[in-house]
N, C-alpha and C positions, 0 to 999 in steps of 0.2 A: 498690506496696510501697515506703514511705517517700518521703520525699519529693525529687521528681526539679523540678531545673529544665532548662526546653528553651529554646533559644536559635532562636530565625527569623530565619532572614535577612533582609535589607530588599530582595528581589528581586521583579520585578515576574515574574507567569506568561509562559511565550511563547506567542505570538499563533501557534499552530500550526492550519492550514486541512486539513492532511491530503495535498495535491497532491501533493506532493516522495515523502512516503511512499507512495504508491500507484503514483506513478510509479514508484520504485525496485525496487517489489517486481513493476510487470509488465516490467521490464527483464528481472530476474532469471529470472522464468518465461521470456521470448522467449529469454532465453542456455541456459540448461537442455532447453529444446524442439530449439535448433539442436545446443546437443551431444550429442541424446541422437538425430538425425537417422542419423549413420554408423550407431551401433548397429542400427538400424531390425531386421534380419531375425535377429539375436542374440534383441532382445527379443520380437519375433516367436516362434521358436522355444520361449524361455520361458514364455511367455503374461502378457510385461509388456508390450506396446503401452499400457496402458491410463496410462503414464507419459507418454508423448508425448500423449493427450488431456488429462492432470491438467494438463501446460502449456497446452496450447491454452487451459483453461476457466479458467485464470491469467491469460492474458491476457486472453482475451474479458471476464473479470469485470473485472479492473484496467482497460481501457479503459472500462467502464461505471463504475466508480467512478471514474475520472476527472475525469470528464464532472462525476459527481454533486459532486466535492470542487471543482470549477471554477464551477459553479451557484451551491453555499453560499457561497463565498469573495466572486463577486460581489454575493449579496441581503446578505451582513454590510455589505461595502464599500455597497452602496444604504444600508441602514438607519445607519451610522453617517454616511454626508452626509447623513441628512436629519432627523438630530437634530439639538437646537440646541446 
């Protein structure tokens, strides 16, 4: 609709690998798992335990993506030394 001009910035993208963010988010599940620990026989009674496994399988996957965002990061860092 008419004619628009658009301005871009002269910003380079950031070099983002993923770690930091995967790490952050199984932080967050491990602090959620521990406070949701007292609760234990509350949610028991409700029939929410299945919140304290949603954490566990938070962590357990973010440790696996870890690992995966720590693999990629190194084979980038191989393949960019061994361009010319």
């Amino acid at each position: 609709m008419g004619n628009r001009t658009y301005l871009i910035a002269p910003v380079e993208p950031l070099d983002v690998d993923g770690v930091r963010t995967v790490q952050v988010g199984t932080a967050l599940f491990a602090i959620a798992f521990v406070a949701l620990l007292p609760f234990y026989g509350r949610l028991e009674e409700d029939g929410r335990t299945w919140l304290l496994w949603m954490c566990l399988t938070g962590v357990g996957l973010g440790l696996l993506g870890m690992e995966y965002c720590k693999r990629r990061r190194l084979v980038r860092a191989e393949r960019e030394h061994d361009e010319p």
